[in-house]
C-alpha positions in Angstrom: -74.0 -172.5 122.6 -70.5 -172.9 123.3 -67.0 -173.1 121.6 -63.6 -174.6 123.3 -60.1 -175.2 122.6 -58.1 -178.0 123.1 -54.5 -178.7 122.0 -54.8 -181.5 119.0 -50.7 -182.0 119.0 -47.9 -180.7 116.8 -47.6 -180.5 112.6 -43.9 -180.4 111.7 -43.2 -178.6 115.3 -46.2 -176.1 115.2 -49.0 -176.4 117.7 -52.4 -177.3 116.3 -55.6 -177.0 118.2 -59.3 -178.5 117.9 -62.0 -177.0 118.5 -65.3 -177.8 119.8 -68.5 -176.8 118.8 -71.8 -177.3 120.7 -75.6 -176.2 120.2 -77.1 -177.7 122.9 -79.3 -179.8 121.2 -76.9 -182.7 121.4 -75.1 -181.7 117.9 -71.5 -181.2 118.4 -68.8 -180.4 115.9 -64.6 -180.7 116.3 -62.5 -179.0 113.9 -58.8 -178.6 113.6 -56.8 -175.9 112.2 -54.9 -178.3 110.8 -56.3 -178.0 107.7 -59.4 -176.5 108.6 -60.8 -180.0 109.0 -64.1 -181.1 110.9 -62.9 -184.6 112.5 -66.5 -185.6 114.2 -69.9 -184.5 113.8 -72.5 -186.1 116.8 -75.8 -185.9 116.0 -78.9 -187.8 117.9 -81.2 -190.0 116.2 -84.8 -190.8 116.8 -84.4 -192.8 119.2 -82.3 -190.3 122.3 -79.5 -192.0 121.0 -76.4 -190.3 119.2 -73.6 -191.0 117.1 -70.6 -189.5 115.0 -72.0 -189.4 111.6 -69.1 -188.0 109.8 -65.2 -189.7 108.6 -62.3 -188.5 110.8 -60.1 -189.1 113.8 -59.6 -188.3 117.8 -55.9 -188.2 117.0 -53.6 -186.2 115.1 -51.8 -189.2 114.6 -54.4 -190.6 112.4 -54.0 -188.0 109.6 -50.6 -188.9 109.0 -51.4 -193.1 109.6 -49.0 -194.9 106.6 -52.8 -196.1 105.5 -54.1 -192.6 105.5 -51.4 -191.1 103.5 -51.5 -194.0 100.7 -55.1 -193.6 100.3 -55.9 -189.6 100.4 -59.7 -189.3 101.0 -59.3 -186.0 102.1 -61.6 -186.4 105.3 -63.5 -183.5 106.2 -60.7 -181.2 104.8 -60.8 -177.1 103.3 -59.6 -177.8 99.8 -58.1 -175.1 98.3 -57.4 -173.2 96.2 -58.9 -174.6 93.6 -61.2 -178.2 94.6 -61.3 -181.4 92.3 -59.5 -181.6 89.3 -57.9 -179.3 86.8 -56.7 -181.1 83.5 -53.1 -181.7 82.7 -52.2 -178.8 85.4 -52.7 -176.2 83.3 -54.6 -173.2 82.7 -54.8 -169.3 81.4 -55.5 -166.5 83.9 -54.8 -162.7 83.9 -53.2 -162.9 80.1 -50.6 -165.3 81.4 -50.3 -169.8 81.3 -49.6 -171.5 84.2 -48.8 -175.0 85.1 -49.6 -176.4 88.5 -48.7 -179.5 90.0 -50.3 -182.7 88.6 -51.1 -185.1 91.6 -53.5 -187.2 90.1 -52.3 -189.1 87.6 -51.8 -186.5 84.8 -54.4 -183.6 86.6 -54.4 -181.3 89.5 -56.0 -182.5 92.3 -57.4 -180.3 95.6 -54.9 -177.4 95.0 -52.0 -179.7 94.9 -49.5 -181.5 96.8 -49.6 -179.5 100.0 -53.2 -177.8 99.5 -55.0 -176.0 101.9 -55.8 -179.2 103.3 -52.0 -179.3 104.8 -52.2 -176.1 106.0 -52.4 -175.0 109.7 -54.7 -171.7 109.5 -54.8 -169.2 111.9 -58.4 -169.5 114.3 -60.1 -167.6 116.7 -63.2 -168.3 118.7 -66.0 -165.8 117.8 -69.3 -166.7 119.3 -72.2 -165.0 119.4 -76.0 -165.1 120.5 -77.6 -168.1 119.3 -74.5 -169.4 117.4 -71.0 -171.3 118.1 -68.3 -169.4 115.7 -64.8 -170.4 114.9 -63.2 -168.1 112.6 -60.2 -169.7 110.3 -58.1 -167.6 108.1 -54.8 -168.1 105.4 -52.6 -166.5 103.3 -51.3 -168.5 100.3 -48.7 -166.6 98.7 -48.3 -165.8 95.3 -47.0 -168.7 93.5 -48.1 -171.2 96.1 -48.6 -175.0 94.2 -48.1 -172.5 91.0 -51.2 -170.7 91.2 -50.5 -166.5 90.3 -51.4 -164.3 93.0 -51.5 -163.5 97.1 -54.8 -165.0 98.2 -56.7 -164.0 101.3 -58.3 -167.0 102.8 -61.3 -166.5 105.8 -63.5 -169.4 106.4 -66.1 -169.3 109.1 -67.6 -172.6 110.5 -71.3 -171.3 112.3 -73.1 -174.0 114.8 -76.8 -172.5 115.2 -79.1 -173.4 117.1 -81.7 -174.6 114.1 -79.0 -177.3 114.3 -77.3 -176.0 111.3 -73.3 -176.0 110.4 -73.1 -173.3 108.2 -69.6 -172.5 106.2 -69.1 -169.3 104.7 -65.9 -168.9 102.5 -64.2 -165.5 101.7 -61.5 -164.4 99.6 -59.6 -161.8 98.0 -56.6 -161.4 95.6 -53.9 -159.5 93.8 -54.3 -161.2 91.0 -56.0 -163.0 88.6 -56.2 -166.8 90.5 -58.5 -169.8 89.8 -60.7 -170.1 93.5 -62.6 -173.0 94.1 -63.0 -173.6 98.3 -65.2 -176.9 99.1 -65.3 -179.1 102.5 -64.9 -182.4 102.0 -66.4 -184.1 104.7 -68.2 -187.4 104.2 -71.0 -188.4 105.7 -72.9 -191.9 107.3 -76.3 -190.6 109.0 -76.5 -194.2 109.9 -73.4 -193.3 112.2 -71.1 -196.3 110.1 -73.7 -199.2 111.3 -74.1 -200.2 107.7 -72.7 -198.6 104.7 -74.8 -195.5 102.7 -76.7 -198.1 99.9 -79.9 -197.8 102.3 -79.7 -194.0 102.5 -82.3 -191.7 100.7 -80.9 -188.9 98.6 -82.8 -186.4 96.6 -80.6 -183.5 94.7 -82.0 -180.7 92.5 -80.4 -181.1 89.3 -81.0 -181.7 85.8 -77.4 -182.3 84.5 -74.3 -183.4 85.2 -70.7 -182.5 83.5 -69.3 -185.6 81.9 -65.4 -186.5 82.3 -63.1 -187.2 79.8 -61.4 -190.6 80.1 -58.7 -189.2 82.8 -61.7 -188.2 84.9 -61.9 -184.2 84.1 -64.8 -182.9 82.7 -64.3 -180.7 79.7 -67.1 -178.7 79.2 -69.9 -181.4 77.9 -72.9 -182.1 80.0 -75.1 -184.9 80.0 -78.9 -184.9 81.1 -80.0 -186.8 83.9 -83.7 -187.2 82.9 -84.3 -191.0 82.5 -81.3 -192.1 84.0 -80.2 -193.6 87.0 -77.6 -190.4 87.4 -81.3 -188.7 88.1 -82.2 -187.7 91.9 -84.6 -185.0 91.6 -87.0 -187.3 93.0 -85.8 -189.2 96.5 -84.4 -192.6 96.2 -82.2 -195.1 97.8 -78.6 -194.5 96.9 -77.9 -198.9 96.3 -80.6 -199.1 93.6 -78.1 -197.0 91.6 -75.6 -199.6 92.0 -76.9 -202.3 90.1 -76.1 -200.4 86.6 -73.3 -198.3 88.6 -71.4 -200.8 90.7 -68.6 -198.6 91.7 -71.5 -195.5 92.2 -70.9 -191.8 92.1 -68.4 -189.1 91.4 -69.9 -186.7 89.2 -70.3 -183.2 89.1 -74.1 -182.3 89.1 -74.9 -178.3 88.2 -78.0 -177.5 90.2 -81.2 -176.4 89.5 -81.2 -173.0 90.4 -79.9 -169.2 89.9 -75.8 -170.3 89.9 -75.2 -167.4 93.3 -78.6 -168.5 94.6 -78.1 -169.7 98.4 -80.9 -172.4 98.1 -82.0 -175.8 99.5 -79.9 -178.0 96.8 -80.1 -181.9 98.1 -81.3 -183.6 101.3 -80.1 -187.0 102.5 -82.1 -189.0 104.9 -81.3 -192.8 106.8 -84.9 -194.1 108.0 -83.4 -196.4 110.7 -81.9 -193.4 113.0 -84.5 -190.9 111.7 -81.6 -188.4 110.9 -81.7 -186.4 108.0 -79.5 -183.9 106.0 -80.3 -180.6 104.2 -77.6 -179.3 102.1 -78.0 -175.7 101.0 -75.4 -173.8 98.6 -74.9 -170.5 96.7 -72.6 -172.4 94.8 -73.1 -173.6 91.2 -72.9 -177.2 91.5 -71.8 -180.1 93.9 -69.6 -183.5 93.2 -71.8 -186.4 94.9 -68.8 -188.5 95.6 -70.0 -192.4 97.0 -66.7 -193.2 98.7 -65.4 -195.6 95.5 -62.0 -195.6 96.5 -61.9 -195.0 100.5 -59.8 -197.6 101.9 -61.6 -200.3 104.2 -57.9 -200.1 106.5 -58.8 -196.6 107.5 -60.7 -196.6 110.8 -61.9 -194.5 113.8 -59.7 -195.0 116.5 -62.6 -196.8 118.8 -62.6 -199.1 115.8 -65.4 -197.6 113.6 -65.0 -198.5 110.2 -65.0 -196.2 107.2 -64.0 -197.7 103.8 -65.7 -198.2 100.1 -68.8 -197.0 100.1 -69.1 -196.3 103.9 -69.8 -192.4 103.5 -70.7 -190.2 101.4 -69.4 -186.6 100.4 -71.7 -183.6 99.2 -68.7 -181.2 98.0 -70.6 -178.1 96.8 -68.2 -176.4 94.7 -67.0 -174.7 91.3 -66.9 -176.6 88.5 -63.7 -179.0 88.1 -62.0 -178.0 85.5 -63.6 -174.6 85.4 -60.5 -172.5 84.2 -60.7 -174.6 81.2 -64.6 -174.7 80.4 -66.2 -171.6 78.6 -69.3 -169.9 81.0 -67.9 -171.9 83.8 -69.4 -169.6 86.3 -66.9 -167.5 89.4 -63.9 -170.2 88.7 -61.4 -166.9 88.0 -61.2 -164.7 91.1 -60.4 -161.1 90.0 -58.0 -158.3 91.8 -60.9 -156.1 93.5 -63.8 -159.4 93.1 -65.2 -160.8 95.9 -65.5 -164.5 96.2 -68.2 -164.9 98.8 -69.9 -168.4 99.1 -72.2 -170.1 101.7 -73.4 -173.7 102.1 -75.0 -174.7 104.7 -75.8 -178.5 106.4 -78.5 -178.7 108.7 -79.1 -181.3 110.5 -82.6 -183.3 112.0 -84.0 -185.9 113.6 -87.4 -187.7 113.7 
């Protein structure tokens, strides 16, 4: 198990570093403090091969690519402080309205125009016995993007070695603040050889929420049973496309206590043997098919990402959630801890 440091260039003249992560099995993560993103994830297949199975770039450089910018998948990004949408930018907390910037048409978007995601955070190297640790941290002032209160950010990215990259996200406030921190990396366990259609995906859910006709859900939900929306039994991810041609974004709640940290989906490609276990003490998770990824943006070695080329898992709060009675822990209290884990483990057969 090991973690080092590299320099990853400059962000509006401050230094930003990436880190790398190994296990020793062969699976090896990079992440930036720019952002706290992950920009590669190598795992090896069945076969003694290995590939990069996740969207991102070698460079700084690509990050900031005119292509890049215009499109805004948010590639293995923190989002913060409050992930997916929140309608019209507006919502109640601590007695008081608020109105946040609306970067999405006429919603909040992934904490606004210059979200966590934009951030550099502060890093340390922490390892330990059996584990490579990198420690991120961020203060986001009160009134930052228009959201009330000081926040206390600490994010900690854990390579074991059970092959798993667990993220644990912590916070604490001054005030009343809606908190919602997701990663939003996507996935290709075929390591971009084909797009995701042939992939397997099984999730533990009954429901998802249904969005309004910007896109927001609202508070209804709709039952999956007998739908093609319905993965609690493994399938393959294209046979959805035939009555969904432009696939998933939606909001599933899981199938489970709501602070449970449980196995919650698993994702599987038969040709490289790899598979994906996604476990979560969050409420729910947006299953996001890549709809509107550009097909310009590429790896620097020429891999291609684009429409429907990856696949994102973003366990999280619900969108919306300040706005939807019962949704659960979207309002972070002065003296609450916000305290959640999801975990992606990784395997090969």
């Amino acid at each position: 198990m090991s973690t080092s440091k590299a320099s990853f260039g400059q962000v509006e003249g401050q230094d930003v570093d990436l880190y790398t992560l190994s296990n020793g099995n062969g699976v090896v993560v990079k992440i930036t403090n720019y952002g706290g993103t992950v920009t590669s994830i190598v795992v090896p297949d069945k076969d003694g091969g290995s590939a990069d199975v996740v969207c991102g770039f070698d460079t700084i450089e690509g990050y900031f690519s005119d292509d890049y910018k215009g499109n805004s998948p948010y590639f293995g990004c923190l989002v913060g402080r409050y992930a997916a949408r929140i309608k019209d930018g507006k919502f109640s907390s601590g007695g008081g309205d608020f109105q946040v910037a609306t970067n999405d048409g006429p919603n909040h978007l992934h904490g606004g125009i210059k979200g966590f995601d934009k951030c550099i955070w502060d890093a340390e190297i922490a390892d330990e016995e059996g584990a490579s640790v990198l420690k991120m941290s961020l203060v986001s002032p009160d009134g930052d993007e228009g959201y009330p209160g000081t926040l206390k950010v600490a994010v900690e990215y854990r390579l074991t070695s059970d092959n798993e990259l667990r993220i644990r996200y912590q916070a604490e406030t001054d005030k009343a603040t809606p908190v919602s921190l997701t990663n939003h990396t996507y996935f290709n366990l075929s390591g971009f050889k084909d797009k995701v259609l042939d992939h397997v995906f099984q999730l533990s859910s009954d429901k998802y929420l249904e969005p309004d006709e910007t896109n927001v859900p609202v508070g209804q939900e709709t039952a999956v049973a007998g739908t093609v929306c319905d993965f609690n039994t493994p399938k393959r991810i294209g046979d959805c496309f035939e009555e969904l041609p432009l696939g998933f974004e939606h909001y599933y709640v899981f199938s489970k206590d709501a602070a449970a940290l449980e196995k919650v989906a698993e994702l599987a490609e038969p040709t490289s043997g790899r598979k994906l276990e996604v476990y979560s003490s969050e409420p729910g998770t947006l299953f996001y098919t890549g709809r509107y990824t550009s097909d310009a943006l590429k790896r620097e070695d020429g891999t291609p990402f684009g429409q429907f080329r990856a696949l994102c898992v973003e366990t999280s709060k619900y969108p919306n959630g300040p706005n939807i009675d019962g949704a659960p822990r979207s309002v972070l209290e002065p003296g609450g801890s916000y305290d959640e884990t999801t975990v992606y483990k990784f395997s090969w057969a």
